[in-house]
PDB file of N, CA, C and O in Angstrom:
ATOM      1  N   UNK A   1     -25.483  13.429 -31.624  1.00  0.00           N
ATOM      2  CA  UNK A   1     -25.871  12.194 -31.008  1.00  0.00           C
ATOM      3  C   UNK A   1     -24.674  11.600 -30.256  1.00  0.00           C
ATOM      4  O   UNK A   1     -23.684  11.425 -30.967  1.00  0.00           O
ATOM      5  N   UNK A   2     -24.553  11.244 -28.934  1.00  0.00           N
ATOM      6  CA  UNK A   2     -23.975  10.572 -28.126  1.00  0.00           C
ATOM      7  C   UNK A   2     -23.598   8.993 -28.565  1.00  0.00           C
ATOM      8  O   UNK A   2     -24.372   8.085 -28.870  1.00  0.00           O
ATOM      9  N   UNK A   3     -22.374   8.994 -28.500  1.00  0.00           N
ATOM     10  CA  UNK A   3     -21.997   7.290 -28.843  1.00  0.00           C
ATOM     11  C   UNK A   3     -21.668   6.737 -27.302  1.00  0.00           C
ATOM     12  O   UNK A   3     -21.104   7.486 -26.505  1.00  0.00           O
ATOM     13  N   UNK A   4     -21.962   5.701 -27.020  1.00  0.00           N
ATOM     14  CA  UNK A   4     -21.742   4.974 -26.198  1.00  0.00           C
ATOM     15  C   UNK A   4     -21.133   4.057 -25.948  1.00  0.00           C
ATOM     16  O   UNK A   4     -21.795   3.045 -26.178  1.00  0.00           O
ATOM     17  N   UNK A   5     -19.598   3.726 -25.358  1.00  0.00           N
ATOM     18  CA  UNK A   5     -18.957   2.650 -25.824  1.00  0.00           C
ATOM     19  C   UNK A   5     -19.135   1.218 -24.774  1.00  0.00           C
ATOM     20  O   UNK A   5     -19.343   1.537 -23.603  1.00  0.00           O
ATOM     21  N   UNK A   6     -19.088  -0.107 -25.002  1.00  0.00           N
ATOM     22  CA  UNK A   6     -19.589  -0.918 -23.893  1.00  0.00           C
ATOM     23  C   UNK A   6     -17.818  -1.737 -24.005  1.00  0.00           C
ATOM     24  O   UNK A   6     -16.871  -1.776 -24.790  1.00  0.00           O
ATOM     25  N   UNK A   7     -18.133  -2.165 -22.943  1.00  0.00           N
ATOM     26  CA  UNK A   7     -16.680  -3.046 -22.604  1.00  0.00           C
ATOM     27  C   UNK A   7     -17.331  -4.504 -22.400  1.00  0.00           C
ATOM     28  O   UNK A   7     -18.404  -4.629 -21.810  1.00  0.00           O
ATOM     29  N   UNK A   8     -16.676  -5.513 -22.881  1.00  0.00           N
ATOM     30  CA  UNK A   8     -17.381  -6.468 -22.366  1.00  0.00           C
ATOM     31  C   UNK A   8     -16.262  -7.584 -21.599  1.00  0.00           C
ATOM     32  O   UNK A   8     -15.036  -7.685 -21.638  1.00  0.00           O
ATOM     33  N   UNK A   9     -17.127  -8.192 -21.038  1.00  0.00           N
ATOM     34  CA  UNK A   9     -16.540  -8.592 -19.666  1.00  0.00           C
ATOM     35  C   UNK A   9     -16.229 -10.464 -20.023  1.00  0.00           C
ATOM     36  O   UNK A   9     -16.971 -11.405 -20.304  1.00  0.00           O
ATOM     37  N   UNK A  10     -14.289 -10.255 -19.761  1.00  0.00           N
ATOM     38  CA  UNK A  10     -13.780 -11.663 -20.583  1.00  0.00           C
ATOM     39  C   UNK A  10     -13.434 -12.545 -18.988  1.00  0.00           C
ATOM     40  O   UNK A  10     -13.052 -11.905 -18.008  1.00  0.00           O
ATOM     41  N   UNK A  11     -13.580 -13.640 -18.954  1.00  0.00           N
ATOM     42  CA  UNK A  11     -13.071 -14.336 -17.914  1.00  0.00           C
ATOM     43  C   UNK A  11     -13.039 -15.663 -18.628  1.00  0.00           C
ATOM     44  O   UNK A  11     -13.906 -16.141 -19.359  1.00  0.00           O
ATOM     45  N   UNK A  12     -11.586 -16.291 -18.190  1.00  0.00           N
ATOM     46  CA  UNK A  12     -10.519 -17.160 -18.555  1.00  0.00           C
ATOM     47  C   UNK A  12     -10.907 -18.127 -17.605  1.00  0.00           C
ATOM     48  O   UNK A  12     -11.322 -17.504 -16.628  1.00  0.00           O
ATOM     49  N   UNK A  13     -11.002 -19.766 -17.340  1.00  0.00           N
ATOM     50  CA  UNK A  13     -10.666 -20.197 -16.640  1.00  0.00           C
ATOM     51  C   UNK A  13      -9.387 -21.085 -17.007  1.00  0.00           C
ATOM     52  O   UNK A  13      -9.167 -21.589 -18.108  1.00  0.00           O
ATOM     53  N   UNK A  14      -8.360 -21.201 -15.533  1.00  0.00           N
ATOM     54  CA  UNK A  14      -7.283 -21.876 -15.965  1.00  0.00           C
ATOM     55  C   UNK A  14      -7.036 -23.061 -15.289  1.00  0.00           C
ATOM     56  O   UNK A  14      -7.682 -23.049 -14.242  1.00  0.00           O
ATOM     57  N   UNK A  15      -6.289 -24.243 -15.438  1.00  0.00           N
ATOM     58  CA  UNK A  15      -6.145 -24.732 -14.538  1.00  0.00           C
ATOM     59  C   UNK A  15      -4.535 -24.066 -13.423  1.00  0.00           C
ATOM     60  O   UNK A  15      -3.568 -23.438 -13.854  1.00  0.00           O
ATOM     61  N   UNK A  16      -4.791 -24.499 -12.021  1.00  0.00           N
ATOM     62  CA  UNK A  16      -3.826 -24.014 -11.584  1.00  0.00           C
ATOM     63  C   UNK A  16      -2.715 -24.151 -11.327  1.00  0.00           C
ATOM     64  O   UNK A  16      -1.943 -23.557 -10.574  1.00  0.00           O
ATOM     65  N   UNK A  17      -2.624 -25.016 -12.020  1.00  0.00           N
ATOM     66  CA  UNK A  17      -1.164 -25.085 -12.793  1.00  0.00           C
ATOM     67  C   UNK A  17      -0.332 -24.179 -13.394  1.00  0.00           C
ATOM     68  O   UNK A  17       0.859 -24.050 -13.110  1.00  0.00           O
ATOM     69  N   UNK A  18      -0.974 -23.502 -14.279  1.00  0.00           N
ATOM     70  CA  UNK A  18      -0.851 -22.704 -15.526  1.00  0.00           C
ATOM     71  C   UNK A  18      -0.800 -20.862 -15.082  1.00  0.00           C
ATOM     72  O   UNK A  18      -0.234 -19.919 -15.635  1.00  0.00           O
ATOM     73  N   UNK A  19      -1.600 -20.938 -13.948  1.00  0.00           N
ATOM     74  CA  UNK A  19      -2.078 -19.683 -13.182  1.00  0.00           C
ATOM     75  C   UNK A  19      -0.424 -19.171 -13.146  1.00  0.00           C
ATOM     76  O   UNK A  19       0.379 -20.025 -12.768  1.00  0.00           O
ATOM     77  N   UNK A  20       0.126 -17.779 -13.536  1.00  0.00           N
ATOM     78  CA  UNK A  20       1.489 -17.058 -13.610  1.00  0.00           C
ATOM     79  C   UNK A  20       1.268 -16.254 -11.993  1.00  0.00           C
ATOM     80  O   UNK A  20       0.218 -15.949 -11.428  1.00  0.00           O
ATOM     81  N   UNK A  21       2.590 -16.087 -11.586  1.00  0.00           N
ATOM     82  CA  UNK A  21       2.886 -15.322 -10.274  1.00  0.00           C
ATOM     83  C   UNK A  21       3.145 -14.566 -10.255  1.00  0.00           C
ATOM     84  O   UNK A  21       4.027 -14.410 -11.099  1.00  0.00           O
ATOM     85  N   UNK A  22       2.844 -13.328  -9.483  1.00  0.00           N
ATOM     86  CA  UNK A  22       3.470 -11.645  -9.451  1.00  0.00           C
ATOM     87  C   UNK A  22       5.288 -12.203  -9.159  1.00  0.00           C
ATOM     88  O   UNK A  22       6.230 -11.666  -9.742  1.00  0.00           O
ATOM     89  N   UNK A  23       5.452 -13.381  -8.131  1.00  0.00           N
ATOM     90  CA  UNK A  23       7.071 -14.084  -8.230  1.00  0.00           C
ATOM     91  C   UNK A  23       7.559 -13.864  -9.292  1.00  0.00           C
ATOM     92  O   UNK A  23       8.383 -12.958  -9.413  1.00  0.00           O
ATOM     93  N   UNK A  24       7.204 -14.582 -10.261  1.00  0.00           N
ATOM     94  CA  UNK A  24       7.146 -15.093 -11.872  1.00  0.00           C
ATOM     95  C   UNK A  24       7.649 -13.717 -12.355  1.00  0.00           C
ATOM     96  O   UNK A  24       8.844 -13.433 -12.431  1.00  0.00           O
ATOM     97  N   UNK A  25       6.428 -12.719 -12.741  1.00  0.00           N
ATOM     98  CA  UNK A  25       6.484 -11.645 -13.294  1.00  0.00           C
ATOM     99  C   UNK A  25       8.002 -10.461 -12.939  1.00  0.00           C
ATOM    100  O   UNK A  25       8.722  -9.962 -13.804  1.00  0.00           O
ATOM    101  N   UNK A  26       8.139 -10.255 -11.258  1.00  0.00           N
ATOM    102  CA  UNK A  26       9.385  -9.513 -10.547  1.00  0.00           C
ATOM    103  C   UNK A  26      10.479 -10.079 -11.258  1.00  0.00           C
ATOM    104  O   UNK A  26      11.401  -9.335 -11.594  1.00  0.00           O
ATOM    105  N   UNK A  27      10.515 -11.523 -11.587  1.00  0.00           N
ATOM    106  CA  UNK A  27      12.019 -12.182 -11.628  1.00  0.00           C
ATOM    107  C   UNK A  27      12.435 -11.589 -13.339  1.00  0.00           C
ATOM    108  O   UNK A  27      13.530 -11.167 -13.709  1.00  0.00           O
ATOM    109  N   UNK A  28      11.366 -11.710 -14.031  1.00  0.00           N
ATOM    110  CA  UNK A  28      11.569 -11.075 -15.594  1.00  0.00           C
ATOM    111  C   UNK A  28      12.035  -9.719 -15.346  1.00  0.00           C
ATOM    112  O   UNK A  28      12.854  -9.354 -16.189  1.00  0.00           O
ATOM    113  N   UNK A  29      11.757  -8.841 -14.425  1.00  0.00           N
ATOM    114  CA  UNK A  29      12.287  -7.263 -14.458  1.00  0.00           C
ATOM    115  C   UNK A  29      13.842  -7.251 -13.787  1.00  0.00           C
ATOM    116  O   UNK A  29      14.432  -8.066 -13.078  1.00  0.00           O
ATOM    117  N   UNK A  30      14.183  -6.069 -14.292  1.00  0.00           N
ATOM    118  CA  UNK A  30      15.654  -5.811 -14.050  1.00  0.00           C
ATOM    119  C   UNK A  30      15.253  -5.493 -11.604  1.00  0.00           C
ATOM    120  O   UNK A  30      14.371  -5.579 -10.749  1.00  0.00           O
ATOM    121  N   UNK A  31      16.954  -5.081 -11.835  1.00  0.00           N
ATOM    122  CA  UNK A  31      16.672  -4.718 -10.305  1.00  0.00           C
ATOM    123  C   UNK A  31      16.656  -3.169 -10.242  1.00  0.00           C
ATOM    124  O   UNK A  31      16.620  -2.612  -9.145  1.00  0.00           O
ATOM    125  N   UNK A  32      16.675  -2.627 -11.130  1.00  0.00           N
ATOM    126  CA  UNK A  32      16.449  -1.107 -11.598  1.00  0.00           C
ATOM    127  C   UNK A  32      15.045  -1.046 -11.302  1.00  0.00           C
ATOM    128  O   UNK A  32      14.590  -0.583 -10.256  1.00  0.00           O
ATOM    129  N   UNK A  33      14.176  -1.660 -12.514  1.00  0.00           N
ATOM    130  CA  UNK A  33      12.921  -1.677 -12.371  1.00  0.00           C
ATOM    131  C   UNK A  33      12.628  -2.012 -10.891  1.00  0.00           C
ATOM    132  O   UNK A  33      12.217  -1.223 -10.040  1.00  0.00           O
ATOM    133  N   UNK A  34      12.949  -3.493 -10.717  1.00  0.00           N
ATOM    134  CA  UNK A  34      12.440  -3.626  -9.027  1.00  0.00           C
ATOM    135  C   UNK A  34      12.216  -2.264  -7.618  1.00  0.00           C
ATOM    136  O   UNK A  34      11.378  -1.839  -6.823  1.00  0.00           O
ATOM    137  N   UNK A  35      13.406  -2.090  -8.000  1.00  0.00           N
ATOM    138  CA  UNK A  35      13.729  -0.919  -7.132  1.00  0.00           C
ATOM    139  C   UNK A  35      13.127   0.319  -7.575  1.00  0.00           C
ATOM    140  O   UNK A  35      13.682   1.200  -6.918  1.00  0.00           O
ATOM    141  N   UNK A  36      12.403   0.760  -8.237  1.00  0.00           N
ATOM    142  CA  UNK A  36      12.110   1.561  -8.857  1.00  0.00           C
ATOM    143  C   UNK A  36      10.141   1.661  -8.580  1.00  0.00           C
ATOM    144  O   UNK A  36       9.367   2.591  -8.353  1.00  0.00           O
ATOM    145  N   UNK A  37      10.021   0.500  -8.718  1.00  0.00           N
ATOM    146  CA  UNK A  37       8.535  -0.198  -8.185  1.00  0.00           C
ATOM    147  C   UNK A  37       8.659  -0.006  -7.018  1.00  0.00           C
ATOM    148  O   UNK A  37       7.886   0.885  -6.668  1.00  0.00           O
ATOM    149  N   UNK A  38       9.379  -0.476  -6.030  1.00  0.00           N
ATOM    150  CA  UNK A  38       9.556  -0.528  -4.767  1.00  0.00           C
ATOM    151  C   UNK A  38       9.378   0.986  -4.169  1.00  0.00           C
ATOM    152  O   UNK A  38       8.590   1.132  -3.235  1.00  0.00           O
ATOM    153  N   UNK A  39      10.126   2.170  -4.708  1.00  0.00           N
ATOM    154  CA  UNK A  39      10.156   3.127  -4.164  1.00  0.00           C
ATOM    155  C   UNK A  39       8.746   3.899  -4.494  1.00  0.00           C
ATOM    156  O   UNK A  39       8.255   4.698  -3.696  1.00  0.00           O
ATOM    157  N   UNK A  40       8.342   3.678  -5.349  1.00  0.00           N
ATOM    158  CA  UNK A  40       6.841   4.233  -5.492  1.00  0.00           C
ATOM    159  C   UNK A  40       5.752   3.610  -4.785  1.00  0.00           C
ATOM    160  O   UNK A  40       4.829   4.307  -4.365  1.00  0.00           O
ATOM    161  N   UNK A  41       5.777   2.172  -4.587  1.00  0.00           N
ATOM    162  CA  UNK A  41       4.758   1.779  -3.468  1.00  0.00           C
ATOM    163  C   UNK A  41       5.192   2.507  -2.232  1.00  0.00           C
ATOM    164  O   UNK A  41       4.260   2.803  -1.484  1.00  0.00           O
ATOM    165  N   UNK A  42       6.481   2.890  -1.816  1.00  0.00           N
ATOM    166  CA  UNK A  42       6.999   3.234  -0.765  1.00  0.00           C
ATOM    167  C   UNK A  42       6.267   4.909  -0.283  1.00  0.00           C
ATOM    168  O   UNK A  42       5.976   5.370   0.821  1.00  0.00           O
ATOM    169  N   UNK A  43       6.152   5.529  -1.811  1.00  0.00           N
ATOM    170  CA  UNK A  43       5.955   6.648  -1.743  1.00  0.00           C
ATOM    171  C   UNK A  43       4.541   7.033  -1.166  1.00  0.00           C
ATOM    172  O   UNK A  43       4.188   7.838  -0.305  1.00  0.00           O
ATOM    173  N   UNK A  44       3.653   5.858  -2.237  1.00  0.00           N
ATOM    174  CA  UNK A  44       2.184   5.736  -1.869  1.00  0.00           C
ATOM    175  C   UNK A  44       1.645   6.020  -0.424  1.00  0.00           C
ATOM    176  O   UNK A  44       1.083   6.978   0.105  1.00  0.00           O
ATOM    177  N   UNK A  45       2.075   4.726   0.007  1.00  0.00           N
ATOM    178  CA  UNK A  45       1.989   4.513   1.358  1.00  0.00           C
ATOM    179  C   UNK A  45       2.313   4.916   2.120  1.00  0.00           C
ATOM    180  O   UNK A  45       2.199   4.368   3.216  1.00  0.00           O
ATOM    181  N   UNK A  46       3.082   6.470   1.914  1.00  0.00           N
ATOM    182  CA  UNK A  46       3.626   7.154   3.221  1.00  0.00           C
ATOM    183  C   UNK A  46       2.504   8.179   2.959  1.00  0.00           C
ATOM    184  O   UNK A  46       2.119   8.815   3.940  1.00  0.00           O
ATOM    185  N   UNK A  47       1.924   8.424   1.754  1.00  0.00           N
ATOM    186  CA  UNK A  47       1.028   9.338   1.540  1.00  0.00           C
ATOM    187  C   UNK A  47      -0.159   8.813   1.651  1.00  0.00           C
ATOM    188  O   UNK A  47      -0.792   9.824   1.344  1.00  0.00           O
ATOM    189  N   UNK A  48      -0.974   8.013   1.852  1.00  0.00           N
ATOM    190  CA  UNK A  48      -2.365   7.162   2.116  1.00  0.00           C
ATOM    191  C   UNK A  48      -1.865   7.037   3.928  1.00  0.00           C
ATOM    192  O   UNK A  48      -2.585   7.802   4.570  1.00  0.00           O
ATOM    193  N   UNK A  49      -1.234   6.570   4.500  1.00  0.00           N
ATOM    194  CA  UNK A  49      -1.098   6.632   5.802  1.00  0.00           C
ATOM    195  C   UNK A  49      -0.330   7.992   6.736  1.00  0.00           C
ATOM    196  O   UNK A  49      -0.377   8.162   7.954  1.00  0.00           O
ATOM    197  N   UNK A  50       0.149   8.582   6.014  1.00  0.00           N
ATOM    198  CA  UNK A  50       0.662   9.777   7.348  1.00  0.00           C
ATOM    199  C   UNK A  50       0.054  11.083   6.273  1.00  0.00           C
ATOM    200  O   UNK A  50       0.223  12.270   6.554  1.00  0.00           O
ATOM    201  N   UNK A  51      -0.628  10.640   5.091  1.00  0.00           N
ATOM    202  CA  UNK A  51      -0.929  11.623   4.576  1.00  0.00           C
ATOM    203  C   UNK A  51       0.418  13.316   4.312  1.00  0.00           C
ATOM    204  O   UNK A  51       0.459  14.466   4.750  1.00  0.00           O
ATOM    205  N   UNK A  52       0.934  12.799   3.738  1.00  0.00           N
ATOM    206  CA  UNK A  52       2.982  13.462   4.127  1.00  0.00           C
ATOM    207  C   UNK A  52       3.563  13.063   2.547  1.00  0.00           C
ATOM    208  O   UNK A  52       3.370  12.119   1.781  1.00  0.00           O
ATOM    209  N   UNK A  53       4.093  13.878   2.520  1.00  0.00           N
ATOM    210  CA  UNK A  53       4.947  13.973   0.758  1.00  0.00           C
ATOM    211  C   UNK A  53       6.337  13.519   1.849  1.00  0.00           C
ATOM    212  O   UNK A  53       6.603  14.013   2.944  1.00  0.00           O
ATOM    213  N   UNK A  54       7.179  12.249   0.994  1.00  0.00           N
ATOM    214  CA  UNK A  54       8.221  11.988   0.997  1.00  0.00           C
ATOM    215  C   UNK A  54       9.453  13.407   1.510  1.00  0.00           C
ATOM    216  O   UNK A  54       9.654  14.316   0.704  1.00  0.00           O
ATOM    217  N   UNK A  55      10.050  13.403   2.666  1.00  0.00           N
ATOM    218  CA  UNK A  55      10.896  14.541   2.229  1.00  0.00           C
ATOM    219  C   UNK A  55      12.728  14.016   2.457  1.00  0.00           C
ATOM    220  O   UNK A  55      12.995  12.850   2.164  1.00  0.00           O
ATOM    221  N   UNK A  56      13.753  14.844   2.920  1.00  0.00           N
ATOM    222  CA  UNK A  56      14.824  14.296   3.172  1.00  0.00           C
ATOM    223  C   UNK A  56      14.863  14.296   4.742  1.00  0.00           C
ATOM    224  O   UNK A  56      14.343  15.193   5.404  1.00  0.00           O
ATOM    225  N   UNK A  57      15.351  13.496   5.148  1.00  0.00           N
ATOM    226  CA  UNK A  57      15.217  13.383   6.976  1.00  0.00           C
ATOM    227  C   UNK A  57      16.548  14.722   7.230  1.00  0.00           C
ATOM    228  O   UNK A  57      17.377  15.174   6.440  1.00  0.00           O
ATOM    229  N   UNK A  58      16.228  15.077   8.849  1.00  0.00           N
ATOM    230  CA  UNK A  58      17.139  16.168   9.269  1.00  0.00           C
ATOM    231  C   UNK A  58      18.348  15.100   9.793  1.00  0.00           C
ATOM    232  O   UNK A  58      18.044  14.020  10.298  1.00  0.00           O
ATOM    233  N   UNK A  59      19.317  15.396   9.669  1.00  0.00           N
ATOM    234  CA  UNK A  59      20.585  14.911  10.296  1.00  0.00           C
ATOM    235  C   UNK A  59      21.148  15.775  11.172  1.00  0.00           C
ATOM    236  O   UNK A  59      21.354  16.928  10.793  1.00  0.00           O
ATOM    237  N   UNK A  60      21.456  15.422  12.345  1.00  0.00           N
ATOM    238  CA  UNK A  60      22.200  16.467  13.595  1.00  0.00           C
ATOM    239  C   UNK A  60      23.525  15.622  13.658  1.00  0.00           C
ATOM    240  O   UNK A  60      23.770  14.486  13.253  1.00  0.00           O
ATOM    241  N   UNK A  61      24.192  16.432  14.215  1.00  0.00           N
ATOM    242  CA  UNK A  61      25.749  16.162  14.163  1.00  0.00           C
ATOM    243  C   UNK A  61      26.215  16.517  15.668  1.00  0.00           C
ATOM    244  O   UNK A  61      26.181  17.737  15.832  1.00  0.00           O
ATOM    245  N   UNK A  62      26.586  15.902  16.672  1.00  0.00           N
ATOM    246  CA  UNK A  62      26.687  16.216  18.054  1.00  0.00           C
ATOM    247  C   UNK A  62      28.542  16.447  17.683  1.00  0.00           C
ATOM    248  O   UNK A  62      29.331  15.573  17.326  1.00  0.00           O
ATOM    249  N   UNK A  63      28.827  17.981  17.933  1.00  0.00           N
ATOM    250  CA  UNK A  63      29.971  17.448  18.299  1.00  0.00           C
ATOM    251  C   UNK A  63      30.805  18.155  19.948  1.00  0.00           C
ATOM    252  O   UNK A  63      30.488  19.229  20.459  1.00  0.00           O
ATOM    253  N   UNK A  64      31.678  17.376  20.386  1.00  0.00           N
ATOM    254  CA  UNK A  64      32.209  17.729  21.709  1.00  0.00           C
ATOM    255  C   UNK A  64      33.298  19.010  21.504  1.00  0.00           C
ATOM    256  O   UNK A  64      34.048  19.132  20.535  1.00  0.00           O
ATOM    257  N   UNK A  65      33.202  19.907  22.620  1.00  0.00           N
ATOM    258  CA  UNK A  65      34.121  21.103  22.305  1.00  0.00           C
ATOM    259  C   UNK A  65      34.946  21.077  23.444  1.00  0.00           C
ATOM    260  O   UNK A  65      35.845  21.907  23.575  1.00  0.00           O
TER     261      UNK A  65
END
């Protein structure tokens, strides 16, 4: 026999006062973490828009002879 599990659905009202900020939340994390968050949205979004895995850029070096 199949069990079925249900979730049930909680909603808070607050006043907005009280309402916490993703601001709020960043300032509690280190800048490790920050940066660390940062580079994975970074990653996302190069892959949802150019559809492209992160790679290392080419560097050329001009030199005069």
């Amino acid at each position: 026999m199949e069990r079925t599990r249900e979730i049930a659905k909680v909603v808070t009202k607050l006043p907005i006062d009280d309402v916490k900020t993703d601001f709020a939340y960043w300032q509690t994390r280190s800048c490790q973490e920050r940066l660390e968050a940062l580079e994975q949205i970074r990653r996302e979004y190069n892959i949802w828009k150019y559809n492209v895995e992160p790679r290392l850029q080419r560097v050329y070096r001009i030199v005069k002879r």
